[in-house]
C-alpha positions as CSV (number, residue, x, y, z in Angstrom):
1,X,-17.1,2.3,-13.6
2,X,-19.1,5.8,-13.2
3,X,-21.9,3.8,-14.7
4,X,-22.4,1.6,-11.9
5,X,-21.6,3.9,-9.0
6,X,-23.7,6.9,-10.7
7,X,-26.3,3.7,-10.1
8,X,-25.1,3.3,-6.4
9,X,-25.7,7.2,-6.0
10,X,-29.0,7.2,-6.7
11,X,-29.4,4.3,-4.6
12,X,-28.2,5.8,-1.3
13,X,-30.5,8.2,-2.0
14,X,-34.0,6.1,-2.0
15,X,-32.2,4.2,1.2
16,X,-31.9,7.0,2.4
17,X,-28.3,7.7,5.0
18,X,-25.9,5.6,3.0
19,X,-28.0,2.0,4.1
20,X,-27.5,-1.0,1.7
21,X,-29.6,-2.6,-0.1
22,X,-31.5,-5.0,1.3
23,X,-30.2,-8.1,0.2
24,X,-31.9,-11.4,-2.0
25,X,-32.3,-14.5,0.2
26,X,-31.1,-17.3,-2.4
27,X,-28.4,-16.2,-4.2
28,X,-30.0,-17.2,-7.8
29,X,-32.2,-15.4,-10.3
30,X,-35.5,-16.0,-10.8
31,X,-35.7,-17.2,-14.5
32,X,-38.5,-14.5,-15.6
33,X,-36.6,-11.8,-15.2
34,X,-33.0,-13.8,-16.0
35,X,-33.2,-11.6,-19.5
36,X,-32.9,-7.8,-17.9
37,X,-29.5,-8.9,-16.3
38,X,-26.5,-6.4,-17.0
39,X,-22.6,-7.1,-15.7
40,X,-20.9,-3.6,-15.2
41,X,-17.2,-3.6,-14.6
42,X,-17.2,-0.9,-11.8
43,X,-13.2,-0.1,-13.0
44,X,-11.6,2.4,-15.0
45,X,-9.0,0.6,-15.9
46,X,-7.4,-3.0,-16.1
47,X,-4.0,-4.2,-16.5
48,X,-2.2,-7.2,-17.1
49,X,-1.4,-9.9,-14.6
50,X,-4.2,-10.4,-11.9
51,X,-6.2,-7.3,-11.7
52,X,-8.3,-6.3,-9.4
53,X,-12.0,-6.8,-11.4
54,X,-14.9,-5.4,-9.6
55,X,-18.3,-6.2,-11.1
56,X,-22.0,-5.3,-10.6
57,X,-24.9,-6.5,-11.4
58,X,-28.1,-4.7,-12.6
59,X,-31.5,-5.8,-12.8
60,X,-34.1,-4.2,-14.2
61,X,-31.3,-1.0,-13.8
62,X,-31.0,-1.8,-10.4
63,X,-27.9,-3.0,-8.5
64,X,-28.5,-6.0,-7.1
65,X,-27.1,-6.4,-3.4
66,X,-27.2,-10.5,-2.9
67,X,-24.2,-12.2,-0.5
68,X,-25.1,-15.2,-1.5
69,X,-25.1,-14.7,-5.4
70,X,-22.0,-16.5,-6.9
71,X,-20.5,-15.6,-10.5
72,X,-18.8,-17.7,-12.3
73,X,-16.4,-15.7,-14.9
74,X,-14.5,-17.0,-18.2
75,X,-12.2,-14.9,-20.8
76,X,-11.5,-14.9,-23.9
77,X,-8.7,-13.2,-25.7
78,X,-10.7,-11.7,-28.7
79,X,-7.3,-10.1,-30.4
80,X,-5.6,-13.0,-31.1
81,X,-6.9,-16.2,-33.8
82,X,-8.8,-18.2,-31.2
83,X,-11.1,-15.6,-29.9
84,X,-13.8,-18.7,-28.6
85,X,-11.0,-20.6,-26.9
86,X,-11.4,-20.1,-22.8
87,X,-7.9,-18.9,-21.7
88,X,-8.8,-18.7,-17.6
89,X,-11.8,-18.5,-15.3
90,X,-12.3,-16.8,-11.9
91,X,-14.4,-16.5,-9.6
92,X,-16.3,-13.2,-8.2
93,X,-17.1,-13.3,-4.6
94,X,-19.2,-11.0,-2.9
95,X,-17.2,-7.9,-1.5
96,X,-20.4,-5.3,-0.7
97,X,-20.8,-5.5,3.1
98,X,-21.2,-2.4,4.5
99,X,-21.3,-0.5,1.0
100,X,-24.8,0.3,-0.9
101,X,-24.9,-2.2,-3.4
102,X,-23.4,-5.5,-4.0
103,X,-20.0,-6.1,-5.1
104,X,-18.5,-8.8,-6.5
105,X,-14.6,-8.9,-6.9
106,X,-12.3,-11.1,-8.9
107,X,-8.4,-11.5,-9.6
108,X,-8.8,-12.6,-13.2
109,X,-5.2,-13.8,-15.2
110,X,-5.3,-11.7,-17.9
111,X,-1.7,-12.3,-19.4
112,X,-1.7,-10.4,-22.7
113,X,-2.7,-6.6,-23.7
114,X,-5.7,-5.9,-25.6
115,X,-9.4,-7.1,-26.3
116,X,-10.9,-9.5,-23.8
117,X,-14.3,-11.1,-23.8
118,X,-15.6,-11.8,-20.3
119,X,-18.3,-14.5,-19.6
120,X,-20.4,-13.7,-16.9
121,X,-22.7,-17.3,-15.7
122,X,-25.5,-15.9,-13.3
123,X,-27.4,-18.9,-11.5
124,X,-31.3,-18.4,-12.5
125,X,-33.4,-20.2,-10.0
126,X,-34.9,-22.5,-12.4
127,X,-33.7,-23.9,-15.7
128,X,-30.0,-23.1,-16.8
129,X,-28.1,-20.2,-15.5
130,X,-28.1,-16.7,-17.6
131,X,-24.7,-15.4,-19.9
132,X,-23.5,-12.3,-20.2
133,X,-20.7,-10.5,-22.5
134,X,-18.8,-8.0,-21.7
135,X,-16.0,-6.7,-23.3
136,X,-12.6,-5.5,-21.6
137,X,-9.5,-3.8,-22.9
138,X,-6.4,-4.6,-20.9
139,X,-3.9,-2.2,-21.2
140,X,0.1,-3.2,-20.8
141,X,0.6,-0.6,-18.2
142,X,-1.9,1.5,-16.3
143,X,-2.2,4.9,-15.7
144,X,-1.8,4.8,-11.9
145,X,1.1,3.7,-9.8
146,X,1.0,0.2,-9.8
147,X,1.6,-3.2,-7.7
148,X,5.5,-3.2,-7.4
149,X,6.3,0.3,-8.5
150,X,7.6,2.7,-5.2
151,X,4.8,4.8,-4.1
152,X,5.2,8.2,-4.9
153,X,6.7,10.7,-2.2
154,X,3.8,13.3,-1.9
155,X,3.6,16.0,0.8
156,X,0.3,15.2,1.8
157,X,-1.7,17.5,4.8
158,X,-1.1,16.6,8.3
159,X,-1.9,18.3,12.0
160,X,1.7,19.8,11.6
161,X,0.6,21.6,9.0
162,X,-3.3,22.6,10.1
163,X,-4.5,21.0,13.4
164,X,-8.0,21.8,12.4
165,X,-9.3,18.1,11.2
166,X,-12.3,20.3,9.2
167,X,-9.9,21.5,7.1
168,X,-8.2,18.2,6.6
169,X,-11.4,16.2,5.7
170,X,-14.5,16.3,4.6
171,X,-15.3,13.5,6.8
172,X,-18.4,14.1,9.3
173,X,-16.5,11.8,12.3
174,X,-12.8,12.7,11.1
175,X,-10.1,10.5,13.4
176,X,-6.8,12.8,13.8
177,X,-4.8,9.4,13.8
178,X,-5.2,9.3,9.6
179,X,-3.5,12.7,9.4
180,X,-0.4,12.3,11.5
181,X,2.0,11.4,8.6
182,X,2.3,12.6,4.7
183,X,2.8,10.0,2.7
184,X,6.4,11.0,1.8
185,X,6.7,10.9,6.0
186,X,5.4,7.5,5.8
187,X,7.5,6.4,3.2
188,X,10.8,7.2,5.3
189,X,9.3,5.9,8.4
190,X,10.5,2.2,6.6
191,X,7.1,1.2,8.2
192,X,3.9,-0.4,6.0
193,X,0.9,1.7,5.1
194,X,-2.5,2.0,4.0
195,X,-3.4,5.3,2.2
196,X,-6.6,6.3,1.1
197,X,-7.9,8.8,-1.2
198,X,-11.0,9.8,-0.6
199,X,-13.8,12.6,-0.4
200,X,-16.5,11.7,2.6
201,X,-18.3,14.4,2.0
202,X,-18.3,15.0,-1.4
203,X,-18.1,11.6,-2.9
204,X,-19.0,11.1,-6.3
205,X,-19.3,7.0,-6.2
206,X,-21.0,7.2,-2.7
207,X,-18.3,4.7,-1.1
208,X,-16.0,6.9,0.2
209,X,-17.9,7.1,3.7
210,X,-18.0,3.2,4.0
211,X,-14.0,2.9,3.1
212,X,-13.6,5.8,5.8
213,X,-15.3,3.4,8.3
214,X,-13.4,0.0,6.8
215,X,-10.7,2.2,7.3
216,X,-10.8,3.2,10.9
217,X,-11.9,-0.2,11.6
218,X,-8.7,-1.8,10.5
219,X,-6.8,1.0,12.1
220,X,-8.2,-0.6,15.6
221,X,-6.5,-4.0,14.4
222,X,-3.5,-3.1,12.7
223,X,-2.5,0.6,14.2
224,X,0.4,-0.6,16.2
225,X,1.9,-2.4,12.8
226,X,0.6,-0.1,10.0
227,X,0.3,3.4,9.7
228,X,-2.9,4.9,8.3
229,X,-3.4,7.4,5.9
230,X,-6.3,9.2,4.3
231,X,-6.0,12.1,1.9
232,X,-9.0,14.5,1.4
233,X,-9.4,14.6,-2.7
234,X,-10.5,18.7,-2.8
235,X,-8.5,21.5,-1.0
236,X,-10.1,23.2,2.1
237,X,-12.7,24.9,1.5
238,X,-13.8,21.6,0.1
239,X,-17.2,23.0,-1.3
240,X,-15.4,25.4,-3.3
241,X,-13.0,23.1,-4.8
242,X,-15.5,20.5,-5.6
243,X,-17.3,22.7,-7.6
244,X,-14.6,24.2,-9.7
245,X,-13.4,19.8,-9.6
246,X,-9.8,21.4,-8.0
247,X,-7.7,18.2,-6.8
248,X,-4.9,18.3,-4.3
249,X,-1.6,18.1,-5.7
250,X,-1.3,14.3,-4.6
251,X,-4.4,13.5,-6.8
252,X,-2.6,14.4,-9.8
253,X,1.3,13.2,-8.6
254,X,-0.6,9.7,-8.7
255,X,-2.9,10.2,-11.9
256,X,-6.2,9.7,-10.3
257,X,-8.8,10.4,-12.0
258,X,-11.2,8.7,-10.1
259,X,-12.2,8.3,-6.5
260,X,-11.8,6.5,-4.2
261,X,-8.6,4.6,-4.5
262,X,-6.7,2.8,-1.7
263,X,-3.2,1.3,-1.6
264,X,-1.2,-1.0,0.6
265,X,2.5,0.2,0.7
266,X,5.2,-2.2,2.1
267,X,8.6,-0.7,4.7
268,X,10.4,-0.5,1.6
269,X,8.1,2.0,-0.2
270,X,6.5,-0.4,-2.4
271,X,3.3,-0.6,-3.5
272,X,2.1,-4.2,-2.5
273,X,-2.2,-3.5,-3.5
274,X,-4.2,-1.1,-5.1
275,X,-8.1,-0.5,-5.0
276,X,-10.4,0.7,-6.7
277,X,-13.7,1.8,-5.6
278,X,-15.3,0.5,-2.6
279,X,-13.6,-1.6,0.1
280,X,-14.6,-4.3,2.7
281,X,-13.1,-5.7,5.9
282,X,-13.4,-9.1,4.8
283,X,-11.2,-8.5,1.2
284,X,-8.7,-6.2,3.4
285,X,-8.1,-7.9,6.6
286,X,-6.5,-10.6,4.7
287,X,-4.0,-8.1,2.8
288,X,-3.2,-5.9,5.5
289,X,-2.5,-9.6,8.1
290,X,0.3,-10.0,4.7
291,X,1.5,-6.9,5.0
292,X,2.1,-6.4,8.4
293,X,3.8,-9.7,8.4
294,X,6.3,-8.7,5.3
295,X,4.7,-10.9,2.9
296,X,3.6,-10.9,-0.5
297,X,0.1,-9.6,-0.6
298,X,-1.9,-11.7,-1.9
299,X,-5.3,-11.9,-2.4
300,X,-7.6,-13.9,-0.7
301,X,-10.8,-15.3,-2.5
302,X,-13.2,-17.3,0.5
């Protein structure tokens, strides 16, 4: 995952203020340069079931950023005796509005622990479309809290406990409606919520500021139904604490060792979505319309 983002880093930087990419036109390759093609799996980790797979795609070591690109994906279980047999395909659709490179995010069945082959089909604009290996190992249980489990009751800081937003968040336009509630508040509230753990200002995969906005975005939609939550990754003074890679407790209550993450959390406490990475309105408005109505979130691939 740091591969890729590391990759988006540098790329905000050339853009110059966060701005994307600019993106292709025809959402195909051109065949000539088909060859320096390179899937990354911007994850740390996978699971079985339906996992979240975010992917990117370099060329010529540069993230491509193209809404109309479509990836076709196919897996193969490599640790058992029929490692060339296709056992399910997906589809990645573009999720990398609003972030600085192009994402493209699929829900992949991957029913069994272990080494998995992915196919990656990338349509060239001429003659037949370019394949690419990767390999992923699926683990039986990840690290972090998953989809199901009850989210964990942190003590999180809110206004009650500093009214000063700058030392709540790093964040440049900080909104004191994310910092009303701890997570362990939100939890007994019975209510749904959306958490996110993040570092605006100190973001190490560059994505954190275009959640924050996805974020507040949402919050407009869904604030009367939902209650939002972000958590600053480093302890006031945030410079400080980045530097000597200090974590708030609630970074290490859920294991993460990455950032940023966001989760969907139902009225009963349980965790309905997890995120890795960047986000987009277009992948969360249809998970958050689920949970706000008490259903099963699930995801939505258009």
């Amino acid at each position: 995952m740091l591969r890729l983002y590391m990759l988006i880093a540098v790329v905000v930087v050339l853009s110059g203020c966060g701005a994307a990419a600019p993106a292709a036109e025809t959402g195909v390759i051109g065949q000539e340069a088909s060859a320096d093609l390179v899937p990354v799996v911007a994850a740390s980790e996978l699971e079985v079931g339906r996992p979240r797979l975010p992917l990117g795609i370099l060329q010529n070591g540069t993230p491509i950023n193209d809404p109309q690109l479509a990836l076709t994906l196919r897996f193969f279980y490599l640790d058992g005796p029929e490692k060339d047999k296709v056992q399910s395909e997906a589809q990645a659709v573009y999720r990398g509005e609003g972030l600085p490179v192009g994402l493209y995010v699929a829900y992949p069945t991957l029913d069994k622990p272990g080494g998995w082959g992915m196919e990656v089909e990338i349509p060239n604009a001429t003659g037949a479309p370019t394949l690419k290996r990767v390999r992923l190992d699926v683990v039986e249980k990840p690290s972090v809290p998953a989809v199901g489990q009850p989210a964990i009751a942190s003590n999180t800081l809110t206004v009650a406990d500093n009214p000063d937003l700058k030392q709540l968040t790093s964040d440049f336009e900080p909104d004191a409606d994310l910092y009303q509630l701890s997570i362990a508040d939100a939890i007994a509230a019975n209510k749904p919520f959306i958490v996110a753990f993040a570092t605006p200002g100190y973001c190490q995969t560059a994505v954190c500021s275009p959640n924050m906005q996805v974020l507040k975005q949402l919050k407009q939609e869904f604030g009367a139904r939902i209650n939002f939550i972000h958590v600053e990754v480093y302890p006031y003074p945030f410079g400080e604490s980045f530097q000597r890679q200090e974590r708030v407790a609630a970074m290490d209550e859920w294991n993460l060792r990455t950032e940023p993450w966001t989760y969907l959390v139902d009225d009963a406490g349980v965790i309905q979505a997890k995120y890795e990475g960047g986000i987009t309105l277009s992948e969360l408005q249809p998970a958050l319309t689920q949970l706000a109505n008490g259903e099963a979130v699930v995801p939505v691939q258009e």
